[in-house]
MIPARO-685315 format. One record per residue (C-alpha): x, y, z; residue in three letters; residue number from 0. Coordinates in Angstrom, 1 decimal. Layout:
// residues N
X,Y,Z,ALA,NUM
...
This chain:
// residues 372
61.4,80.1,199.2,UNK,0
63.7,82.8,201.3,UNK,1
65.3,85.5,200.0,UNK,2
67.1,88.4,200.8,UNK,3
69.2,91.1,199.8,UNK,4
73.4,90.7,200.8,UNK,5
74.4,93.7,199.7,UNK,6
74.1,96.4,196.9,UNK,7
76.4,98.3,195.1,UNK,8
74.6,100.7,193.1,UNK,9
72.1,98.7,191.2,UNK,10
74.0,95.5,191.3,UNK,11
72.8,93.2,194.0,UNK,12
74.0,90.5,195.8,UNK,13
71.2,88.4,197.2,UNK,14
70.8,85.0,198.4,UNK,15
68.0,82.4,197.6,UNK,16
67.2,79.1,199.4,UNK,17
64.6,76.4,198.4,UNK,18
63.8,72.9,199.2,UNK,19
66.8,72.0,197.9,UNK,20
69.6,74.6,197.7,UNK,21
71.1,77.5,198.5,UNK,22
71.3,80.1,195.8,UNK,23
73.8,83.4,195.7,UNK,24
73.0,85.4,193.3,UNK,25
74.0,86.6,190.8,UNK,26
73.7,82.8,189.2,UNK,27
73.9,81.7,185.8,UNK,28
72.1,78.8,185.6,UNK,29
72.9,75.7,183.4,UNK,30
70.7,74.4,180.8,UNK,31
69.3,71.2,180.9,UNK,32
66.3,71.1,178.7,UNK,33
64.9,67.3,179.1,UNK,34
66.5,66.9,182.6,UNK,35
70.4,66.4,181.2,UNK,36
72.9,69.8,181.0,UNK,37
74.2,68.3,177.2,UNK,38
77.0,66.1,177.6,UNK,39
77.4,66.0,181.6,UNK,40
75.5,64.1,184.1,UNK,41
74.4,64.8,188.0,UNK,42
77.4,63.2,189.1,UNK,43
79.9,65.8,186.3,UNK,44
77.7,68.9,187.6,UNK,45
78.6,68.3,191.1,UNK,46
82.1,67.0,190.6,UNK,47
83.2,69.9,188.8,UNK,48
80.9,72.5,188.8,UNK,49
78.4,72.5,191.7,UNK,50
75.7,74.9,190.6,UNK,51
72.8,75.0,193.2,UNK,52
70.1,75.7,190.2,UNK,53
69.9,74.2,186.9,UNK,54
66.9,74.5,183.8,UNK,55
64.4,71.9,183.0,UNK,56
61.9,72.6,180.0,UNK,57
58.4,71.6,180.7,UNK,58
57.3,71.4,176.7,UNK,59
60.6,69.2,176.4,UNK,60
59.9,66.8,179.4,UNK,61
56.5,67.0,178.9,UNK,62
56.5,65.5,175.4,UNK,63
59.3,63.2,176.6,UNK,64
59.5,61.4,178.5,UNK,65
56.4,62.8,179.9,UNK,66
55.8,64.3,182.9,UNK,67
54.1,61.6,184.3,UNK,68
57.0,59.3,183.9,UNK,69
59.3,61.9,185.6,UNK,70
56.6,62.0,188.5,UNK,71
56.7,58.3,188.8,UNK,72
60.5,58.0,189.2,UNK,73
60.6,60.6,191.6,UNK,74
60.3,64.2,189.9,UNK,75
63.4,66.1,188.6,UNK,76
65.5,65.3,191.5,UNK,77
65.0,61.5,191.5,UNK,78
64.9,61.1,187.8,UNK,79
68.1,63.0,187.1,UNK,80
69.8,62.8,190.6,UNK,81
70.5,66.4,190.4,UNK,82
70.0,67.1,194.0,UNK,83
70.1,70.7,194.2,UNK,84
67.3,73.4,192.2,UNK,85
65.4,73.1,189.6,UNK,86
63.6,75.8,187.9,UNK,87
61.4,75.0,185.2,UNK,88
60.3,77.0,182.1,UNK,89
56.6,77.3,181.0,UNK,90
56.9,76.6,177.2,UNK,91
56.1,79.8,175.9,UNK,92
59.4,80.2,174.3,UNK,93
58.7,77.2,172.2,UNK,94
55.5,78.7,171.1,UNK,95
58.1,81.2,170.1,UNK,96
60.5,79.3,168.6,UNK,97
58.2,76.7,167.0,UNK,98
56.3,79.4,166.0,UNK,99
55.1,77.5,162.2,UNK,100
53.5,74.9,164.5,UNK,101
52.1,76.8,166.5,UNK,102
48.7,78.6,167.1,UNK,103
47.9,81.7,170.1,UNK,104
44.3,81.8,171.6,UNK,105
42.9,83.9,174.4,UNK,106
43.1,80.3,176.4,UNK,107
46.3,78.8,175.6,UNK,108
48.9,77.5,172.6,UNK,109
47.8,74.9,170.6,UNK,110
51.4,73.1,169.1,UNK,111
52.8,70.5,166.9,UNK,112
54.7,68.1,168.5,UNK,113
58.5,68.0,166.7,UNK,114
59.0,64.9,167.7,UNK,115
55.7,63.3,165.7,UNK,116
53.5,65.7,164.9,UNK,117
50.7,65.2,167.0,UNK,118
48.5,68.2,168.7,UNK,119
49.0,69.3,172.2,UNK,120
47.0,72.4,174.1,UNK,121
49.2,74.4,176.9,UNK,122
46.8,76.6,178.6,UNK,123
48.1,78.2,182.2,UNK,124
46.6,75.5,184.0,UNK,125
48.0,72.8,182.3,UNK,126
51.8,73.9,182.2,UNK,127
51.3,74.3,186.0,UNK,128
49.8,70.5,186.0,UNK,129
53.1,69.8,184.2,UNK,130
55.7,71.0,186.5,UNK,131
53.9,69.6,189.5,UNK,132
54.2,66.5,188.2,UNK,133
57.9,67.3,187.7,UNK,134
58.5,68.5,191.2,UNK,135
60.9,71.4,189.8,UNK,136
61.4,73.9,192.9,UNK,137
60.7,77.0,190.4,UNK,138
57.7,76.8,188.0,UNK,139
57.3,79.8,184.9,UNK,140
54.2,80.5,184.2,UNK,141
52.5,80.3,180.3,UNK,142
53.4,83.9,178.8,UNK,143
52.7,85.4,175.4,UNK,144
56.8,85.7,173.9,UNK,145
56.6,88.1,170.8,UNK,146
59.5,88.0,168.6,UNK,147
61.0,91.0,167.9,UNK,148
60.4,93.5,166.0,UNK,149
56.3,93.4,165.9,UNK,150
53.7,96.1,165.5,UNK,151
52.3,97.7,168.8,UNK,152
49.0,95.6,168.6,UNK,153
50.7,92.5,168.9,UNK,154
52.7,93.7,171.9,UNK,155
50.0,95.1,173.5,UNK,156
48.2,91.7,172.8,UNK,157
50.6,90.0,174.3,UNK,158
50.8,91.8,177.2,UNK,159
47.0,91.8,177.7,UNK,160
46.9,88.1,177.2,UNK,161
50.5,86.9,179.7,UNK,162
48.7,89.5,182.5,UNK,163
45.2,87.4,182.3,UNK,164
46.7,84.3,181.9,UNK,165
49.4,85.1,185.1,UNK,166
46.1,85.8,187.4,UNK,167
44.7,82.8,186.4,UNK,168
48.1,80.8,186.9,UNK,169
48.4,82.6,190.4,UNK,170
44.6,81.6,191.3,UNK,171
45.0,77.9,190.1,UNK,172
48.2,77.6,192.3,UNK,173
46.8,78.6,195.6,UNK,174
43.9,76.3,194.8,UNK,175
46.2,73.7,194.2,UNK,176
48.3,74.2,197.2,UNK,177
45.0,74.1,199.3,UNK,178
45.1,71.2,198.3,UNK,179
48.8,70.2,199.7,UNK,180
49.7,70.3,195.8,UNK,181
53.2,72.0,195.4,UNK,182
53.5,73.6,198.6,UNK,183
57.0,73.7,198.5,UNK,184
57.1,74.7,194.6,UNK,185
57.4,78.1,193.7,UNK,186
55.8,80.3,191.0,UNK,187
57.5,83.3,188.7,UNK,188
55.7,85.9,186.4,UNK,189
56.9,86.4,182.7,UNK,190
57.2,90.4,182.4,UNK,191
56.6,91.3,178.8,UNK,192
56.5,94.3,176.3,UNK,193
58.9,93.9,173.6,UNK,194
61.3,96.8,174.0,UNK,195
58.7,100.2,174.2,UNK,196
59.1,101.6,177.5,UNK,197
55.3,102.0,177.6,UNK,198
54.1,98.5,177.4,UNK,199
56.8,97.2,179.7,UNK,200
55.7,99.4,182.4,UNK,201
52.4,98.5,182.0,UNK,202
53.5,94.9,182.2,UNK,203
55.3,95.2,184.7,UNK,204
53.1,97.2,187.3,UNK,205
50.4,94.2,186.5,UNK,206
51.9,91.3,187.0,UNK,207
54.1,92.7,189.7,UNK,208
50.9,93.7,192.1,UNK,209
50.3,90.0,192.2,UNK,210
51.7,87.5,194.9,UNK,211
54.5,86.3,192.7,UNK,212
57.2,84.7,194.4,UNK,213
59.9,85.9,191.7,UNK,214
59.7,88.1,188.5,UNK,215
61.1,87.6,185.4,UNK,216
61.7,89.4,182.3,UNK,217
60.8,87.7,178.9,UNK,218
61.3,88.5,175.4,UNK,219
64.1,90.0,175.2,UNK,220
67.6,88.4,172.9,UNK,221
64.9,87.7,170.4,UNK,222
66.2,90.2,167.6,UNK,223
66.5,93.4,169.3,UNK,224
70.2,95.1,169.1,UNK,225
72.0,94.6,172.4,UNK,226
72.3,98.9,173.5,UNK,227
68.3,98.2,173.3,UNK,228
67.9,94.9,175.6,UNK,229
69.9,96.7,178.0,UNK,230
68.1,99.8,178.2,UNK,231
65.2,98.1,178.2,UNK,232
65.8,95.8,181.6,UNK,233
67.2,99.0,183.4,UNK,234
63.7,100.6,182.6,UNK,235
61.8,97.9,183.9,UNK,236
63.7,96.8,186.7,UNK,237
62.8,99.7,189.0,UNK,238
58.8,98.8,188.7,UNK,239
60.0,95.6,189.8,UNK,240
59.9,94.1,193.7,UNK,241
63.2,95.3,195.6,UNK,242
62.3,92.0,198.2,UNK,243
61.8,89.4,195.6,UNK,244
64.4,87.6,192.6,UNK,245
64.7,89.0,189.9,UNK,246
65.7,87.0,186.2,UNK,247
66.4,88.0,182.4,UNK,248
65.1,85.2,180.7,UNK,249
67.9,83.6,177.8,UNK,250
70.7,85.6,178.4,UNK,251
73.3,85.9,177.0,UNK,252
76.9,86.4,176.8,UNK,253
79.6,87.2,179.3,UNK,254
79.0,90.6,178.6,UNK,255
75.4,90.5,178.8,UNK,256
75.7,88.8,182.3,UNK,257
78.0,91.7,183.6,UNK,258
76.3,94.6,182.2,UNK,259
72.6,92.8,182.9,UNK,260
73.7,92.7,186.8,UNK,261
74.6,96.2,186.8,UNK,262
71.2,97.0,185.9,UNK,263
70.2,94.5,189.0,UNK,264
69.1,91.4,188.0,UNK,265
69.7,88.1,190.0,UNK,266
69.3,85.3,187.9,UNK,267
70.1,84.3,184.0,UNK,268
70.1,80.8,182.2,UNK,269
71.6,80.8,178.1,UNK,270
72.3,77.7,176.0,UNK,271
75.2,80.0,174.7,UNK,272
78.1,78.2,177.6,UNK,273
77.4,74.8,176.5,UNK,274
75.8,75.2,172.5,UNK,275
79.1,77.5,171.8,UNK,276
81.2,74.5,173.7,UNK,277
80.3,71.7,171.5,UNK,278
80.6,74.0,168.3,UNK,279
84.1,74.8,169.4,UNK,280
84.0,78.3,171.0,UNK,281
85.9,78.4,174.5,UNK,282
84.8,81.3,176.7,UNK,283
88.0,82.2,178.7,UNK,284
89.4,85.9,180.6,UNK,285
90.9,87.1,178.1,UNK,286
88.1,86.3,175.5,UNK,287
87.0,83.4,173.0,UNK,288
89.0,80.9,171.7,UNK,289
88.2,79.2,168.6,UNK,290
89.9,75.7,169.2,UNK,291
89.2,75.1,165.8,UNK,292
92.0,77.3,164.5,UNK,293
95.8,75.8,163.6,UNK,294
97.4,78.0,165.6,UNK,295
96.6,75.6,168.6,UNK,296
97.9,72.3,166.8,UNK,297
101.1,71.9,168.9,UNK,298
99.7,74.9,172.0,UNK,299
100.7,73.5,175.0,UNK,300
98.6,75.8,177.2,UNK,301
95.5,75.2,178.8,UNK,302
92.3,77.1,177.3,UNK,303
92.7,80.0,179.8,UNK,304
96.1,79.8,181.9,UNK,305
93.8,82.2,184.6,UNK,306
91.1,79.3,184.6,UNK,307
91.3,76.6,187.6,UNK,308
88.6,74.5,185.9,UNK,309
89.5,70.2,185.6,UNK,310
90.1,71.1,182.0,UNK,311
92.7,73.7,182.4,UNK,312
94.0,71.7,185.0,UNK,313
95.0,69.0,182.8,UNK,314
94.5,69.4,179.0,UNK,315
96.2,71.5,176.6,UNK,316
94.2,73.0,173.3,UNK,317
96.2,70.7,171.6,UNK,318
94.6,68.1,172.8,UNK,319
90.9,69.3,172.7,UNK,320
91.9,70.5,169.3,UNK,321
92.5,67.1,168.4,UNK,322
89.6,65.8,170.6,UNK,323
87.2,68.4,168.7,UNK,324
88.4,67.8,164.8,UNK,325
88.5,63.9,165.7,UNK,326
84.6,64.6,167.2,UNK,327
85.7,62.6,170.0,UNK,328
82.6,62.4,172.5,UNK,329
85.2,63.4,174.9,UNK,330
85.8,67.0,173.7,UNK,331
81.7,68.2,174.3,UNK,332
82.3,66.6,177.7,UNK,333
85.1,68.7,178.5,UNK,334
84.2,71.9,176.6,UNK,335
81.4,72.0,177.8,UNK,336
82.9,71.2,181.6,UNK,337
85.5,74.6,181.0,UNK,338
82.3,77.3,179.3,UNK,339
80.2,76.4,182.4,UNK,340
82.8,76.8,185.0,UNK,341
83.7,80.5,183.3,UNK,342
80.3,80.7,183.4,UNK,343
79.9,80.6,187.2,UNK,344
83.3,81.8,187.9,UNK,345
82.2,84.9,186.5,UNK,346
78.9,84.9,188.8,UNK,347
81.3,84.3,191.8,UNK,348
83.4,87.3,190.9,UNK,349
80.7,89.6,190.0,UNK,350
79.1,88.8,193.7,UNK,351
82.5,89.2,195.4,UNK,352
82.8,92.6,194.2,UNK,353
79.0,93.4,194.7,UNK,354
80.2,92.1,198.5,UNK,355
83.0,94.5,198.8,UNK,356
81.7,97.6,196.9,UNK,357
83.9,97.3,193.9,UNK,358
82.0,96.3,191.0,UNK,359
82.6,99.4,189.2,UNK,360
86.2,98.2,189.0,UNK,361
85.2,94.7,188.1,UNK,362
83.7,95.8,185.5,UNK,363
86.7,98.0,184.2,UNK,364
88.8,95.4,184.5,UNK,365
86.7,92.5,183.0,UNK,366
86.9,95.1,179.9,UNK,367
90.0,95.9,179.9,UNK,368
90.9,91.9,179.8,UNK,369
89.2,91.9,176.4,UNK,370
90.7,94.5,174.6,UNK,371
């Protein structure tokens, strides 16, 4: 992986990253699609109208199903889904978070509950890394200890303690594998952790960024803190963080979040928010939400967002994805979900443009102003 810095503009950064398979500019929001499908679109949808060069797979997901030696077989990600650009990969420590009844922490891994069928599975650092060979994803997350939020200083401080030990050993099993000519042209993040005291993150932070991490990330955060505290909490850690490396916020957020997240220089973001809000008929647009939902678009001729140049405000009126959503018409999470995305990485775009040409400050006035 290459990456470099494009410009700056105070802490905002544009940068550019290029794997195996794409060419990243940051900043990127990056579509989730958790067992190797973005919900409601296919390869052929995500380049047609959106072309993001990155896109999420979920290892405890794919892993469970189809497995990830069925994925392997038909060719990894790429050849399974025929999403030809990125793939990063998550680890599965957020479903030890979110699964948390079925699940059990040790010093050597997560023991979990299948949700499919019950049945008992063991992640420990080595294995999710197994996993995501297997799946040939060009970004692999290692196995982190996610804390929800709030928790008492000892479990932070566990956690920490336990997502530093188990990021050595993730970083010593990789080199041994690619010694092997096992995913040399894979690449491997760090989960920075800590809850939101300043303390712990820094001491997170300063550990796992001394190792030979090829990105840094920033977990455990949008799990129940207020949002004045997740911010103030990424612009702390960023600056113990590599200048010369990517840097992502882990399951963030909204449009806000995105804009005010890159102004405290991060590079990277993935949310379920763009295409979970779609299908449950929120519309991101400039000017706002829409809730297509409402009556007062049963005979609105416009499209979602007039500003938008997406296929769906090209051609369809809220009328008609009104009637599409209320009729639960397959066709209406299609589209929706073809419009939130595009805002999505239309707003990336603009953010970078003005990063480009030194006016992000005004950007970010005027993407304010918009919603007032």
């Amino acid at each position: 992986m290459n990456f470099c810095i494009d410009k700056t503009d105070s802490k905002a950064r544009a940068c550019t990253i290029t794997t195996t398979h794409s060419t990243i500019q940051t900043p990127v929001f990056m579509p989730v699609g958790t067992v190797g499908a973005v919900k409601a679109l296919d390869a052929l949808d995500l380049q047609s109208f959106l072309n993001p060069q990155i896109i999420l797979g979920n290892t405890y997901h794919l892993y469970l199903r189809p497995n990830d030696k069925v994925v392997k077989a038909m060719g990894g990600l790429h050849g399974f889904t025929k999403f030809p650009k990125s793939f990063l990969t998550d680890s599965g420590g957020f479903q030890a978070f979110s699964l948390s009844k079925n699940v059990k922490i040790d010093e050597g891994g997560i023991t979990f509950a299948s949700h499919i069928d019950g049945s008992k599975h063991y992640f420990t650092p080595q294995k999710v890394l197994d996993i995501q060979y297997n799946l040939g994803s060009d970004i692999m997350m290692i196995l982190d200890d996610l804390v929800a939020l709030p928790a008492t200083k000892e479990r932070i401080y566990a956690s920490i303690q336990r997502t530093t030990r188990w990021a050595e050993q993730s970083l010593a099993y990789h080199k041994q594998k690619q010694s092997q000519g096992i995913g040399m042209k894979q690449n491997i993040f760090a989960i920075i952790q800590g809850g939101i005291d300043k303390e712990f993150r820094e001491k997170s932070a300063n550990e796992l960024c001394a190792l030979d991490f090829d990105g840094f990330a920033i977990g455990g955060l949008s799990v129940g803190e207020l949002n004045d505290e997740m911010y103030d909490t990424v612009e702390y850690t960023t600056q113990f963080m590599p200048q010369n490396k990517p840097r992502y916020l882990m399951g963030v957020g909204t449009p806000e979040d995105l804009v005010e997240n890159v102004s405290r220089g991060v590079d990277m973001f993935d949310c379920v928010m763009p295409t979970r809000n779609a299908r449950n008929g929120t519309l991101f647009t400039s000017f706002g939400k829409v809730n297509i939902k409402a009556k007062q678009y049963e005979t609105d001729p416009l499209p979602i967002d007039p500003n938008c140049e997406c296929m769906v405000c090209q051609n369809y009126s809220r009328s008609y994805l009104r009637h599409l959503f209320r009729s639960r018409e397959i066709t209406y999470f299609r589209l929706a979900t073809i419009h939130n995305l595009y805002y999505y990485q239309n707003l990336m775009k603009q953010m970078r443009e003005a990063i480009l040409h030194g006016k992000f400050a005004e950007f970010k006035r005027e993407f304010y102003s918009l919603r007032s």
